[in-house]
N, C-alpha and C positions, 0 to 999 in steps of 0.2 A: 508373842510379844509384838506389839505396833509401835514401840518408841521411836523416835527420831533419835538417834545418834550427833552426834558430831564430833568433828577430829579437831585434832591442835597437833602442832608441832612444836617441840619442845627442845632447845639448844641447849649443854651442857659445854658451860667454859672451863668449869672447876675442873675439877682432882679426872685423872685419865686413866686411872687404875678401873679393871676391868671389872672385878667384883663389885667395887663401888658401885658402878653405873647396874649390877645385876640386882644389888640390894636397893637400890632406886624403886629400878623397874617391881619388884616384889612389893615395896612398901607403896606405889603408888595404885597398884591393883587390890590394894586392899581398902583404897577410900571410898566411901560411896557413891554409886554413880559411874566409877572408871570401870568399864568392861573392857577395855583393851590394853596393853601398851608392851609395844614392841620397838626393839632398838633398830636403827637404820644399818642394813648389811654396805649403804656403799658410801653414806656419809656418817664419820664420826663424829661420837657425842650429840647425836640428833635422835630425840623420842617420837615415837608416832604414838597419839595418845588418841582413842576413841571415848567418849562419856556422853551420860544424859545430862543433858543443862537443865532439867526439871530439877535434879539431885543435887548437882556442883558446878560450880563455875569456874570456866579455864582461870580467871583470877585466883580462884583457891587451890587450883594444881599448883599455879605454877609459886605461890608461896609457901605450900608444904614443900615441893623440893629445893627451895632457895633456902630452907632449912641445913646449915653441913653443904651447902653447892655454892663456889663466889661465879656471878654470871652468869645463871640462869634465866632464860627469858624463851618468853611466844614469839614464833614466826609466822 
């Protein structure tokens, strides 16, 4: 694979319950394009999101999880 990658980071102001933010993370690895995303071990409610920008655009992440999220935004 020779793609280029890129990351985003992903702030979560909404809801703090922890399942919420696992069922995020699930639902965002299944858009096309998202190869990655993992939650931050030492800052809360912060995503580490890797994807191809050929497929998706960080604009389009970060509206599907403003879906059910108040407060979501790119860093």
């Amino acid at each position: 694979m020779n793609a280029r990658l890129s990351n985003a980071l992903l702030h979560l102001a909404g809801p703090r319950v922890g399942n919420e933010v696992r069922k995020l993370v699930r639902e965002l690895k299944r858009l096309a394009g998202v190869v990655r995303v993992v939650p931050s071990t030492k800052v809360p409610r912060l995503l580490s999101i890797n994807y191809d920008p050929r497929m998706v655009q960080a604009r389009a992440i970060v509206q599907y999880a403003r879906r059910g999220w108040t407060g979501t935004r790119l860093v």
